[in-house]
Structure formats: structure tokens, C-alpha cells
LOKOLVEX-89749 format. One line per field, with one value per atom (N, C-alpha, C): residue number from 1; residue in one letter; atom name; y, x, z. Coordinates in Angstrom, 1 decimal. Each point is the difference from the previous one (the first is absolute). Example, Ala and Ser with C-alpha at 12.3 -4.5 7.8 and 13.67 -1.06 7.14 Angstrom:
// residues 2
pos	[1 / 1 / 1 / 2 / 2 / 2]
code	[A / A / A / S / S / S]
site	[N / CA / C / N / CA / C]
v	[-5.7 / 1.2 / 1.2 / 1.1 / 1.1 / 1.1]
u	[13.2 / -0.9 / 0.9 / -0.4 / 0.9 / -0.8]
w	[7.8 / 0.0 / 0.0 / -0.7 / 0.0 / 0.8]
This chain:
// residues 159
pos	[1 / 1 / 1 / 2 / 2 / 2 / 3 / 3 / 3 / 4 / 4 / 4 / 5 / 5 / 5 / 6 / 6 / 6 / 7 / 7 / 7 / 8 / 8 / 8 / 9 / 9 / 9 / 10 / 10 / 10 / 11 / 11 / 11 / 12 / 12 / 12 / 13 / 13 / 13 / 14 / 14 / 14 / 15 / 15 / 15 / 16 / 16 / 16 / 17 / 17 / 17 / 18 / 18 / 18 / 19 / 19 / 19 / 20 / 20 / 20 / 21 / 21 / 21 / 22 / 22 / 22 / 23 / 23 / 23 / 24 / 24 / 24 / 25 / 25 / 25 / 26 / 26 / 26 / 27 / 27 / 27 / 28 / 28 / 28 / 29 / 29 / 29 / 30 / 30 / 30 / 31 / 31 / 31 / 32 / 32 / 32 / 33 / 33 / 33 / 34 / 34 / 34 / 35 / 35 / 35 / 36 / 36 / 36 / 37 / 37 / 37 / 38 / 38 / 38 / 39 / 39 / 39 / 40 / 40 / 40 / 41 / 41 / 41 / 42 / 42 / 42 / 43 / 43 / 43 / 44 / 44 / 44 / 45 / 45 / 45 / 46 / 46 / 46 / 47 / 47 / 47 / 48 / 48 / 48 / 49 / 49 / 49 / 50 / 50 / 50 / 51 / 51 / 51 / 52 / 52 / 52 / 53 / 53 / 53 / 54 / 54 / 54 / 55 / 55 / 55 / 56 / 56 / 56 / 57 / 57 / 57 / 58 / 58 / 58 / 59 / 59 / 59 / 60 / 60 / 60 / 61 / 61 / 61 / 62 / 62 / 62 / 63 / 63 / 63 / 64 / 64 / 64 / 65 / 65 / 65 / 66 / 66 / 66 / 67 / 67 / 67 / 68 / 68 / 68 / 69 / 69 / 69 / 70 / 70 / 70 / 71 / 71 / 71 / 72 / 72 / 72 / 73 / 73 / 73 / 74 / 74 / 74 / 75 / 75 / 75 / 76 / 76 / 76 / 77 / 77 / 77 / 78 / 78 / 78 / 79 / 79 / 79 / 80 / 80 / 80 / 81 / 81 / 81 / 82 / 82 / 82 / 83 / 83 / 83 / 84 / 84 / 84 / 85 / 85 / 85 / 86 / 86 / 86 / 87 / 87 / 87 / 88 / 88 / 88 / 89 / 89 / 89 / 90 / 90 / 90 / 91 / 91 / 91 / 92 / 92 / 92 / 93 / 93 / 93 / 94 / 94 / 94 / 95 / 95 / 95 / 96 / 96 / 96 / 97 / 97 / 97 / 98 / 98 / 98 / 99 / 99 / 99 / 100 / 100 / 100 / 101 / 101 / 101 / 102 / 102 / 102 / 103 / 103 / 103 / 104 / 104 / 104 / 105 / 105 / 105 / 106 / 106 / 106 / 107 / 107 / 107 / 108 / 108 / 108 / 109 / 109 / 109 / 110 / 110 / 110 / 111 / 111 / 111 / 112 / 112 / 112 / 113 / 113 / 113 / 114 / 114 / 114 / 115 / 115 / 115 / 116 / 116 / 116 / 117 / 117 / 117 / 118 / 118 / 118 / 119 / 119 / 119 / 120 / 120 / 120 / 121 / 121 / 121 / 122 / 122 / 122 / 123 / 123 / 123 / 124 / 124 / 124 / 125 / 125 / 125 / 126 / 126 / 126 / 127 / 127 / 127 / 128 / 128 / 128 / 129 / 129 / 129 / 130 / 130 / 130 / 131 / 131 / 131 / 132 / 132 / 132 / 133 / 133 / 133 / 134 / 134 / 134 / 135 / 135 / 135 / 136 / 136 / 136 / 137 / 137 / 137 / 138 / 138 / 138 / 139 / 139 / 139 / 140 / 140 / 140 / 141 / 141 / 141 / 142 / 142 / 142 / 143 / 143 / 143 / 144 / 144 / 144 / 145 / 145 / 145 / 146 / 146 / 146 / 147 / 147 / 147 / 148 / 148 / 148 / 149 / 149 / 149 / 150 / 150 / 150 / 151 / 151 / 151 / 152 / 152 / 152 / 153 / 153 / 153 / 154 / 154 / 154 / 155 / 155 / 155 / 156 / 156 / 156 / 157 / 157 / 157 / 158 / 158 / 158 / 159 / 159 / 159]
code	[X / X / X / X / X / X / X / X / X / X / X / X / X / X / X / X / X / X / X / X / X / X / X / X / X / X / X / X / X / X / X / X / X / X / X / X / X / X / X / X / X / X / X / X / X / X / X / X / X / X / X / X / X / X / X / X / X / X / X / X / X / X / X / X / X / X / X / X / X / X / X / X / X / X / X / X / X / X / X / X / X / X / X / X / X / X / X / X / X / X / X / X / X / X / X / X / X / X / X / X / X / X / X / X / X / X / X / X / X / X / X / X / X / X / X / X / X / X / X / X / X / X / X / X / X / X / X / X / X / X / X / X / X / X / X / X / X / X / X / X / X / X / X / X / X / X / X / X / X / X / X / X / X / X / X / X / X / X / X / X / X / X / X / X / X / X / X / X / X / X / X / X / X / X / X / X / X / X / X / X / X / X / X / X / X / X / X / X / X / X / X / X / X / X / X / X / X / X / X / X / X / X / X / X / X / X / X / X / X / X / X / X / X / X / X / X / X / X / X / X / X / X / X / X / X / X / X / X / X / X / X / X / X / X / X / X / X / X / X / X / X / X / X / X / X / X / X / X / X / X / X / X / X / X / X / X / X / X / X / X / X / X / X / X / X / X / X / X / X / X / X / X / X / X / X / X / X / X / X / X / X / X / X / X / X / X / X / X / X / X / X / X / X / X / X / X / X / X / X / X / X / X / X / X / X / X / X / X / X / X / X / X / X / X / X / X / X / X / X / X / X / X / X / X / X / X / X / X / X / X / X / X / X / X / X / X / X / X / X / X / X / X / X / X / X / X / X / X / X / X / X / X / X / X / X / X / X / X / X / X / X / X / X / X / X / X / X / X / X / X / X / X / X / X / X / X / X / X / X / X / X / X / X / X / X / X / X / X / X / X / X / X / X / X / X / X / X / X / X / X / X / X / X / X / X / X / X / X / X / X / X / X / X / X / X / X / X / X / X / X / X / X / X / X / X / X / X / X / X / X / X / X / X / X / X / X / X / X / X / X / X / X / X / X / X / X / X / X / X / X / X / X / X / X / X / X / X / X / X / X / X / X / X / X / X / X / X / X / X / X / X / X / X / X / X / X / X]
site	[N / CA / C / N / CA / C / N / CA / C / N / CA / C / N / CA / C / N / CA / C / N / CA / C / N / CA / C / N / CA / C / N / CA / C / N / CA / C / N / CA / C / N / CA / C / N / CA / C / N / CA / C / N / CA / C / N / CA / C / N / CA / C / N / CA / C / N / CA / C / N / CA / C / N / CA / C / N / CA / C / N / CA / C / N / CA / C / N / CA / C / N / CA / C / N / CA / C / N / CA / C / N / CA / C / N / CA / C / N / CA / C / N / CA / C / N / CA / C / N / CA / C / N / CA / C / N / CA / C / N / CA / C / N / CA / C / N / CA / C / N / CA / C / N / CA / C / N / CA / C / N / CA / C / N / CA / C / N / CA / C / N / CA / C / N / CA / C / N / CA / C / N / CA / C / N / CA / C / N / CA / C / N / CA / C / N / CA / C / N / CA / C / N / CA / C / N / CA / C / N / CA / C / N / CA / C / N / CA / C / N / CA / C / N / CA / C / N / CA / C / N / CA / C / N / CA / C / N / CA / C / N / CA / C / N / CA / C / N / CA / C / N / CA / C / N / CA / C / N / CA / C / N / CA / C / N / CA / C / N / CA / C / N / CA / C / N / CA / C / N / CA / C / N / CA / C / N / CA / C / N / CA / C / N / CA / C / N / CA / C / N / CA / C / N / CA / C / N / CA / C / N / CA / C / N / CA / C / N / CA / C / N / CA / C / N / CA / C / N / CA / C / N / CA / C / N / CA / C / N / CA / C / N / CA / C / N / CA / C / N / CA / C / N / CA / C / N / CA / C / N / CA / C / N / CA / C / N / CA / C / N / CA / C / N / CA / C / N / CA / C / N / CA / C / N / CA / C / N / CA / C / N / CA / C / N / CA / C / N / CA / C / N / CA / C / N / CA / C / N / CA / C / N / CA / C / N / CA / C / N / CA / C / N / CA / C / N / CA / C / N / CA / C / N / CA / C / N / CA / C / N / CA / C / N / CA / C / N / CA / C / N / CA / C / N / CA / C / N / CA / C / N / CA / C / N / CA / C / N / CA / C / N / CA / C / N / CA / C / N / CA / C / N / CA / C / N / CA / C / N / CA / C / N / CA / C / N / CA / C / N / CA / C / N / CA / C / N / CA / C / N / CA / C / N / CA / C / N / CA / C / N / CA / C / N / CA / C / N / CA / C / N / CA / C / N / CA / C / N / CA / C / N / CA / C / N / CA / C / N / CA / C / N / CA / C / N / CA / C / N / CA / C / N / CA / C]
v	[-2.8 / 0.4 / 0.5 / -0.4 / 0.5 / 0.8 / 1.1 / 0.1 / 0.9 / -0.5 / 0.4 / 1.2 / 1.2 / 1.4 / 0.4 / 0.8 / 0.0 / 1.7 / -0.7 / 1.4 / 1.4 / 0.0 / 1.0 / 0.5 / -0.2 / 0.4 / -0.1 / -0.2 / -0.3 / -0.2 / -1.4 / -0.1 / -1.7 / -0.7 / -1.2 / -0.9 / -0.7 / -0.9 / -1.2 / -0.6 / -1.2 / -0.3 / -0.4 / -0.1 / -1.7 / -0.6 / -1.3 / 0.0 / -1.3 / -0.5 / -0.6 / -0.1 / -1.2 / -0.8 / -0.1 / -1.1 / -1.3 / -1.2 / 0.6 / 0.5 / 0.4 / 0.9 / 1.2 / 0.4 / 1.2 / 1.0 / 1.8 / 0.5 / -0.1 / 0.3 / -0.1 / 1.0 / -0.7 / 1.3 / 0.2 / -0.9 / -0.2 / -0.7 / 0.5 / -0.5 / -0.3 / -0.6 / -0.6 / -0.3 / -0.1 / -1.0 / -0.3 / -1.2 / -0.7 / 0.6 / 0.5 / 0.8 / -1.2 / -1.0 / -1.1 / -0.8 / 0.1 / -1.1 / 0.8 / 1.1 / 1.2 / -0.5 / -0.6 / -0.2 / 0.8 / 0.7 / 0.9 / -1.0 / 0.5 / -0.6 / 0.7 / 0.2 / 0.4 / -0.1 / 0.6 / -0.8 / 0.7 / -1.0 / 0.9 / -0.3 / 0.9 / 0.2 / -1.4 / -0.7 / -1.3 / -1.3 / 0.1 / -1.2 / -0.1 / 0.4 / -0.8 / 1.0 / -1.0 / 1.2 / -0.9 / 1.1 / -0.6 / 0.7 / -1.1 / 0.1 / -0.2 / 1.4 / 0.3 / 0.3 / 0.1 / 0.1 / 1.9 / 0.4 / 1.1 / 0.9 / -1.1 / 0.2 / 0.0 / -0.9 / -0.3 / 0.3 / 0.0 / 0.6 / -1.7 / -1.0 / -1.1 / -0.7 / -0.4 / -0.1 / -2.1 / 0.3 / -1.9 / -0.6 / 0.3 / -0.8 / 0.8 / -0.3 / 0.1 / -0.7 / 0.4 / -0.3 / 0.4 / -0.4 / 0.2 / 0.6 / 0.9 / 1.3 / -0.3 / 1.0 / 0.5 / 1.1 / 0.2 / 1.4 / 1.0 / 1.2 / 1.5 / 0.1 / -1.1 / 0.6 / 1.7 / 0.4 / 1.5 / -0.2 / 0.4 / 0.3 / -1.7 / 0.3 / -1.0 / 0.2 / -1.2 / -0.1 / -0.8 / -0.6 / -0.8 / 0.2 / -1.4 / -0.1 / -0.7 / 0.2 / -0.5 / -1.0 / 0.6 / -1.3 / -1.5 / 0.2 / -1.0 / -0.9 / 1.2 / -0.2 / -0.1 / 0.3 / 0.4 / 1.2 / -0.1 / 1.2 / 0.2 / 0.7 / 0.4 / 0.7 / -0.5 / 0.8 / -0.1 / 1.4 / 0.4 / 0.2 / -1.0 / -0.3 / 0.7 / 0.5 / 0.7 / -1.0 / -0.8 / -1.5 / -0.5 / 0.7 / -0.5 / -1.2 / 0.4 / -0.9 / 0.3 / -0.7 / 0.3 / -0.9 / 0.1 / -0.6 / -0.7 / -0.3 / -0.4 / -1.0 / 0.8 / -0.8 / 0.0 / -1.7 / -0.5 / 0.1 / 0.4 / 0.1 / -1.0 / -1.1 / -0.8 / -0.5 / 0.8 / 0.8 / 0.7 / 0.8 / 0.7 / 0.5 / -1.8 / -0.1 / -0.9 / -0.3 / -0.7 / 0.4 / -0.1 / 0.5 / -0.6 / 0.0 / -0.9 / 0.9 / -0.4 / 1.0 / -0.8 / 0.4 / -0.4 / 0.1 / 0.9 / 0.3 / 1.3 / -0.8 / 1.3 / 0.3 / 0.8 / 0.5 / 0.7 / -0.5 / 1.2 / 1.0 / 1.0 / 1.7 / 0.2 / 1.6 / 0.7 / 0.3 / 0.0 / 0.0 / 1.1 / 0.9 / 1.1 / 0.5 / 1.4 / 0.4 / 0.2 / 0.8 / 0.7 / -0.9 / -0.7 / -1.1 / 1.8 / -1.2 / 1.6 / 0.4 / 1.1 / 0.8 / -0.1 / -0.8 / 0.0 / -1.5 / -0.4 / -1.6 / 0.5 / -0.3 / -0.3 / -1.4 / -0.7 / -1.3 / -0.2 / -0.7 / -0.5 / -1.4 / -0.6 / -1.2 / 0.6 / 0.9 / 0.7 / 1.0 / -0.3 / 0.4 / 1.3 / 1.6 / 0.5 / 0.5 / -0.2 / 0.4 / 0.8 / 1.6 / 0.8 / -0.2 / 0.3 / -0.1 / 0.3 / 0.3 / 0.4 / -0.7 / -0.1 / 0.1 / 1.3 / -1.0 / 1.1 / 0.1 / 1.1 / 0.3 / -0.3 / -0.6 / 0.2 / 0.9 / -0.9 / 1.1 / 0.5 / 1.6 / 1.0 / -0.5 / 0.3 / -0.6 / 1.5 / -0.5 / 1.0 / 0.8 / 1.5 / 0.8 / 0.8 / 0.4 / 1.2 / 0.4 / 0.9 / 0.5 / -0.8 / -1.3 / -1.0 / -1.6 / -0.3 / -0.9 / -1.5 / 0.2 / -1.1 / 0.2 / -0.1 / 0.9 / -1.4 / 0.8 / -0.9 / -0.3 / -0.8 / -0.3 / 1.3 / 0.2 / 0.9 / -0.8 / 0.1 / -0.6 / 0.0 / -1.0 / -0.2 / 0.8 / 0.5 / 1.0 / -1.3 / 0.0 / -1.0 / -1.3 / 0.0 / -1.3 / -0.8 / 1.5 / -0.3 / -1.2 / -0.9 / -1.0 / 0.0 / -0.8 / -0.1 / -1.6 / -0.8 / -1.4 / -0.4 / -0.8 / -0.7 / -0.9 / -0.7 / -1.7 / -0.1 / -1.0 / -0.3 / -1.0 / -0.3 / -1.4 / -1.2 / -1.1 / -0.7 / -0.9 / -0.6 / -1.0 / -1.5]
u	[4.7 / -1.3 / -0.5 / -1.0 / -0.8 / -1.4 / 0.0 / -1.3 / -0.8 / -1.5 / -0.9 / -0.3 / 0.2 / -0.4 / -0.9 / -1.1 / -0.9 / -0.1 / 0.1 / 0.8 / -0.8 / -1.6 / -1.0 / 0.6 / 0.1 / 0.2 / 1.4 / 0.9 / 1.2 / 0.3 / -0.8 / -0.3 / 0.7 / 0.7 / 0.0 / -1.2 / -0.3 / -0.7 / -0.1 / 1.0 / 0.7 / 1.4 / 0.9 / 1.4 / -0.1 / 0.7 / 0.2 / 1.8 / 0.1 / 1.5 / 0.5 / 1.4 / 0.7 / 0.3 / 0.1 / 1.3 / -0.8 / 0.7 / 1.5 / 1.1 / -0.6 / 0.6 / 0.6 / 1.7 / 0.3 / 0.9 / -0.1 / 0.4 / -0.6 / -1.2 / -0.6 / 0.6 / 0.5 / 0.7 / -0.9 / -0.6 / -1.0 / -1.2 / -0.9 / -1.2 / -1.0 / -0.1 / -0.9 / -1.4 / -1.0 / -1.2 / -0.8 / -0.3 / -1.0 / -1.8 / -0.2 / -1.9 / -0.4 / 0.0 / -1.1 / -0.2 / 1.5 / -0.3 / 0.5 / -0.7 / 0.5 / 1.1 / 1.1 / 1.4 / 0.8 / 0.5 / 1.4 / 1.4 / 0.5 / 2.0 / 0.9 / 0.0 / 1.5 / 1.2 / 0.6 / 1.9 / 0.0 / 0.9 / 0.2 / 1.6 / 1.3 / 0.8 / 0.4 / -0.6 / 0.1 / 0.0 / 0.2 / -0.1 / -1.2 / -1.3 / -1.2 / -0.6 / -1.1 / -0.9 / -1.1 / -0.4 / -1.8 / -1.2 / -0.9 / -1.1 / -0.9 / -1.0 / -1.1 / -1.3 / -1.1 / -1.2 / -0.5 / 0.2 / -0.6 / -1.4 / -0.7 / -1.2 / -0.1 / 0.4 / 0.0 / 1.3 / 1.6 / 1.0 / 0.7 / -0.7 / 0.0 / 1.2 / 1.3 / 1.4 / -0.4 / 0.1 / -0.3 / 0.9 / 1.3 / 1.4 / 1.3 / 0.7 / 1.9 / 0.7 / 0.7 / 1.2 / 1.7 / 0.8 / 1.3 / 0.0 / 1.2 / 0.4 / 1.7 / 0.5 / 1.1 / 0.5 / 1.3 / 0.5 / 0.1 / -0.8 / 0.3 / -1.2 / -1.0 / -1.3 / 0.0 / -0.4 / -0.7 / -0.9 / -1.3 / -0.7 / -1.2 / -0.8 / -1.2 / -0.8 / -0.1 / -0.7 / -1.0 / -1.3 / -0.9 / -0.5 / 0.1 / -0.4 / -1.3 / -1.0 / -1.9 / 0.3 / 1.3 / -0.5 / 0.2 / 1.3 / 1.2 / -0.6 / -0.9 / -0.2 / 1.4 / 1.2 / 1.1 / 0.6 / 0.6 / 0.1 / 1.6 / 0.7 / 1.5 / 0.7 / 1.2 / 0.5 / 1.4 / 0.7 / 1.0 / 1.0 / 0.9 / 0.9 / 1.5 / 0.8 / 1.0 / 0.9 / 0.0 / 0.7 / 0.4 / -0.5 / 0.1 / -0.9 / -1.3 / -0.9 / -1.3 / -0.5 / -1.9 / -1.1 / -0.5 / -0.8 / -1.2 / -0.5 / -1.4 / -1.2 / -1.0 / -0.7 / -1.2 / -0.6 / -0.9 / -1.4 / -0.9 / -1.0 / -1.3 / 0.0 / -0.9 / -1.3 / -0.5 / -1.6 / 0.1 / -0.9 / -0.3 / 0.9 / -0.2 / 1.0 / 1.1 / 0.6 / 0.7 / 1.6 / 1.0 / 1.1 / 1.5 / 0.8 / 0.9 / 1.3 / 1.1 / 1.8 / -0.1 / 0.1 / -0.1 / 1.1 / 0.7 / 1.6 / 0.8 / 1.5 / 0.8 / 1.0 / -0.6 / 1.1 / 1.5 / 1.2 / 0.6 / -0.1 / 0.4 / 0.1 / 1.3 / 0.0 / 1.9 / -0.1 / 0.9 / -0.1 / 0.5 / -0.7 / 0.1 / -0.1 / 0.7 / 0.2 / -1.6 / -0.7 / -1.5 / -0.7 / -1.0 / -0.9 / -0.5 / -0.4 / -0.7 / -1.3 / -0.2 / -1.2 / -1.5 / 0.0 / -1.3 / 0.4 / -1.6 / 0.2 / -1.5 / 0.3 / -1.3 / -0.1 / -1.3 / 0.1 / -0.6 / -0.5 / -0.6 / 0.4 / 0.1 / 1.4 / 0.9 / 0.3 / 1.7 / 0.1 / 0.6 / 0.1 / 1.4 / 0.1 / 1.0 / 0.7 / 0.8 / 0.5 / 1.6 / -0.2 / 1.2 / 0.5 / 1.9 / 0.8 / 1.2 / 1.1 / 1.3 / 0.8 / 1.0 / 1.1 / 0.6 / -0.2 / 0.4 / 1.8 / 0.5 / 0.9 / 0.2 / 1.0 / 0.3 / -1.0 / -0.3 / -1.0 / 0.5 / -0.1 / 0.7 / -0.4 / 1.1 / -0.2 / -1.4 / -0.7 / -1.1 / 0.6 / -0.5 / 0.0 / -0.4 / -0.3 / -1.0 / -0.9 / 0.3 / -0.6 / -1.1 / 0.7 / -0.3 / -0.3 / -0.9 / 0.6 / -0.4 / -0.5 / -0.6 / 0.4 / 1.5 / 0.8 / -0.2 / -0.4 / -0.4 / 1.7 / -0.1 / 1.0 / -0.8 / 1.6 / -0.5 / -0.1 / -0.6 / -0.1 / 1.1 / 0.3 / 1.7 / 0.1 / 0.2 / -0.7 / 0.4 / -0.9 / 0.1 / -0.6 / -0.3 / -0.2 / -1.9 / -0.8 / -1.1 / -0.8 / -0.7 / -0.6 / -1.6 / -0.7 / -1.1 / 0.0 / -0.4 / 0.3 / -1.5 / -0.6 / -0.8 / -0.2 / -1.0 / 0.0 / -1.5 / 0.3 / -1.0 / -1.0 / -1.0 / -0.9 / 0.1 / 0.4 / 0.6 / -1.2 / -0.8 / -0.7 / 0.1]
w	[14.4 / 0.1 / -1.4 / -0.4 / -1.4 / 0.6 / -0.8 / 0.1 / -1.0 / 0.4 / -1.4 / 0.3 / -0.9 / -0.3 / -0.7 / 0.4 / -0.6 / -1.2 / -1.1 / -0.8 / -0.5 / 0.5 / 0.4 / 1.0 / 1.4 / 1.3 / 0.5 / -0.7 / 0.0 / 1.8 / 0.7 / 1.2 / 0.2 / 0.5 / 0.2 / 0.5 / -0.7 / 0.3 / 0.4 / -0.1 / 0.5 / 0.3 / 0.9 / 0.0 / 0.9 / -0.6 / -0.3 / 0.5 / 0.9 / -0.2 / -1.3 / -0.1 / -0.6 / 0.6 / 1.5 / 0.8 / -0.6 / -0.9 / 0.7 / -0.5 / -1.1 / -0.6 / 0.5 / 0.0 / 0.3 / -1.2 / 0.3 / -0.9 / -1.6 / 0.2 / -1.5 / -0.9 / -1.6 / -0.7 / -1.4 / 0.0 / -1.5 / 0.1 / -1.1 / 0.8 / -2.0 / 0.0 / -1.4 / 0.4 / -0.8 / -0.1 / -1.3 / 0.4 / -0.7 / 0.0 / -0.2 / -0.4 / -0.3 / -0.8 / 0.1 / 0.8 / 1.5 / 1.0 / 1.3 / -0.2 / 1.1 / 1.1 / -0.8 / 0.6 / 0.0 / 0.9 / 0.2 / 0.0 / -0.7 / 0.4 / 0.6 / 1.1 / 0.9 / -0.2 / -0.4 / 0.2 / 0.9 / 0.8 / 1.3 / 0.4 / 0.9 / 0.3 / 0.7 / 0.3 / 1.3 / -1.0 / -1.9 / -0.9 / -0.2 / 0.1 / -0.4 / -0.7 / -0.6 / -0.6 / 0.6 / 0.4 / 0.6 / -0.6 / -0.2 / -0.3 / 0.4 / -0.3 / 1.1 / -0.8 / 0.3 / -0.5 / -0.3 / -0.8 / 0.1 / 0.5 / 0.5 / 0.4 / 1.7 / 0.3 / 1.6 / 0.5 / -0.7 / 0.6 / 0.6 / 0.1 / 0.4 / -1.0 / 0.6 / -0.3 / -0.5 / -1.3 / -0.7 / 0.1 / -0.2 / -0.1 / -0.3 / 0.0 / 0.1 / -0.5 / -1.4 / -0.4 / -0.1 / 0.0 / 0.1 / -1.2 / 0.0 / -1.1 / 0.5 / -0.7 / 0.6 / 0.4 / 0.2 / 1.1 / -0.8 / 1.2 / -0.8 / -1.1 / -0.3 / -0.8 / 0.0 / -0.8 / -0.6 / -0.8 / 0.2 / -1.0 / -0.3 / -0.5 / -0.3 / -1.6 / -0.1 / -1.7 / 0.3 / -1.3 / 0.3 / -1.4 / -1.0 / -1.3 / 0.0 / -0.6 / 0.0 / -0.7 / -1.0 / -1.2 / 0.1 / 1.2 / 0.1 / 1.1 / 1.0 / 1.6 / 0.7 / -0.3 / 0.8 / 0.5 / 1.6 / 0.5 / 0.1 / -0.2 / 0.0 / 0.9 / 0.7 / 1.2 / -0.7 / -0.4 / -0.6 / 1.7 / 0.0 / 1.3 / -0.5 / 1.2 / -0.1 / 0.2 / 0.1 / 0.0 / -1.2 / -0.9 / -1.4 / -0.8 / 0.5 / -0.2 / -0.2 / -0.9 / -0.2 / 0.6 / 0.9 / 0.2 / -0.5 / -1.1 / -0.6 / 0.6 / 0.9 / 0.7 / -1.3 / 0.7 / -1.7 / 1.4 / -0.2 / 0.2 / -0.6 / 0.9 / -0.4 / 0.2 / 1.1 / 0.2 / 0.9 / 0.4 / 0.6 / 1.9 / 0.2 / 1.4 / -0.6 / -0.9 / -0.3 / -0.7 / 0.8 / -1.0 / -0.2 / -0.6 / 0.3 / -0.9 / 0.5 / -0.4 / -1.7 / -1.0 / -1.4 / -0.3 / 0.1 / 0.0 / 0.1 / 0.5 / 0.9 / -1.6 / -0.4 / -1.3 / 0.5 / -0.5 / 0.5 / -1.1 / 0.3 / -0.6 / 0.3 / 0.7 / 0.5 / 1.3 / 0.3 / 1.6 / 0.3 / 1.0 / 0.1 / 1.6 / 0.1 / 1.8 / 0.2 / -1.2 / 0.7 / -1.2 / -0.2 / -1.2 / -1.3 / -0.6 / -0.6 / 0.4 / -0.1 / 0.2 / -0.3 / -1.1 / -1.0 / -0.6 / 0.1 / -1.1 / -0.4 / -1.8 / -0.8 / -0.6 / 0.8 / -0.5 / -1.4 / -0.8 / -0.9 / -0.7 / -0.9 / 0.0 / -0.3 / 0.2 / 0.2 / 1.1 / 1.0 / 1.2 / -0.3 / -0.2 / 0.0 / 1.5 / 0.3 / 1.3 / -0.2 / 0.4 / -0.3 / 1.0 / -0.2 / 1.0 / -0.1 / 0.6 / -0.2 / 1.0 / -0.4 / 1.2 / 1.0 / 1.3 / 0.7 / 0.6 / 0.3 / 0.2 / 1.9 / 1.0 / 0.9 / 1.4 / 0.7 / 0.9 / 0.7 / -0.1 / 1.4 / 1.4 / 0.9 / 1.3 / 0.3 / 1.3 / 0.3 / 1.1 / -0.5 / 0.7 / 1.2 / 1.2 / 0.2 / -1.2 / -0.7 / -0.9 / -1.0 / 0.0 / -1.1 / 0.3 / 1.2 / 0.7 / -0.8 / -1.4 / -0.7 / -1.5 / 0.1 / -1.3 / -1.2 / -1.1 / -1.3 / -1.1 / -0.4 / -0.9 / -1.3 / -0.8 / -0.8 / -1.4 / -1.2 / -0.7 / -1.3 / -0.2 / -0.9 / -1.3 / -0.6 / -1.5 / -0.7 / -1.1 / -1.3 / 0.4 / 1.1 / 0.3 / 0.0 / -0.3 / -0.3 / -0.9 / 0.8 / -1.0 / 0.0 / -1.3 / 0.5 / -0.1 / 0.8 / 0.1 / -0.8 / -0.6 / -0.7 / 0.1 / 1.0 / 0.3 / -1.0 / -1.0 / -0.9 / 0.5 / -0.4 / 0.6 / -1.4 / 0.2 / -1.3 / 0.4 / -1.3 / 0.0 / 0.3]
């Protein structure tokens, strides 16, 4: 679900689906073609109209997406996959989109947190250590992160 907030009245104004989009983790847009980008938990990123909420199309990503980017200059949108993979969707009008390319990166238990696109897309990340079995206490127990193993990964845009 997305929805538009209205930041006077801090009131919802609009709430809009994804399906078929599920598990949205990152969310980008385009201002000159009031396009939203989804990644979402189920492989896709979808794309929806920021005005009407009205879902345009669906692309394939990959597993474990975190997080959403969207460059004006490039017109491409980025889904940083825990798969060990970047997604670079090319934006070619308004309703129009197509997979530009699946970069690999590092592959990782949780993707990283944050992507800043521009033509150099940075995406931080580590290695993770062994996942504890879950607990009572803990029933969605995280891998702990490996010391030293910190990277910032750098996918460049080559002419």
C-alpha cells in the first residue's frame, strides 16, 4: 500500500495498492513523470502513477531487494537485491520501462540499507556471520555482522 500524506494536516489522503506487487521495501520517484518505483519483497518493482495511485507496469528485480533510488538525469530506477545483484530499470517514457541491467555486486544475508543513485550507484554492505536458530524471545533472529568485513560496493555507469 502507498499512500499520499498531506504534510499541513499530517492526514492521509490517498492510499493506493501495489498488487501485484508484495512486501514493499523501497520506494523512489520520478517528479517530472509523477512515477513511483516499488521494489517489492515478491521480485518486482512496480510502477505506479503518483497522481491517481493507478499501478502502469512490473518489472523483475531480484531476491531480498532493500531499499529504492531514481536518477532524473539517467531516467533510471535501482533496486539494490540481496541476491547479489543491482537492478537498473531504464525508464523510457512515462508508461514505458524495461530491465537495462542485472549488475552483480556482493551477496549478502540482509541487501544494504540505502542506495544513492547518480551515474555511480554506492551500495554499503558487509558480510554476515551464520544465522542464529529463532527463539521465543527472538523469533526473527538476524545474522550478526562479520567485523572487518565492511564494504562500500561502487557500480559506475560506463559510456
Amino acid at each position: 500500500m502507498v499512500c499520499a500524506i498531506n504534510t499541513t494536516t499530517w492526514k492521509v489522503e490517498h492510499s493506493w495498492p501495489l498488487a501485484p506487487g508484495e512486501g514493499p521495501t523501497g520506494l523512489a520517484i520520478d517528479v517530472a513523470t509523477h512515477r513511483l518505483f516499488s521494489n517489492c519483497a515478491n521480485k518486482m518493482m512496480v510502477m505506479l502513477d503518483a497522481q491517481s495511485g493507478k499501478v502502469i507496469t512490473t518489472v523483475p528485480i531480484g531476491e531480498g531487494v532493500d531499499g529504492a533510488a531514481y536518477d532524473p538525469g539517467t531516467k533510471r530506477a535501482f533496486a539494490p537485491n540481496g541476491d547479489g545483484t543491482l537492478t537498473i530499470v531504464q525508464e523510457d517514457g512515462a508508461d514505458k520501462f524495461h530491465v537495462l541491467a542485472t549488475v552483480p555486486t556482493q551477496r549478502v544475508r540482509a541487501p544494504s540499507r540505502s542506495i544513492r543513485a547518480c551515474t555511480t550507484s554506492y551500495l554499503p554492505t558487509a558480510k554476515f556471520g551464520p544465522k542464529p536458530a529463532p527463539t521465543p524471545k527472538n523469533p526473527k533472529a538476524r545474522s550478526a555482522l562479520l567485523p572487518g568485513t565492511f564494504v562500500l560496493v561502487d557500480v559506475a555507469e560506463t559510456p
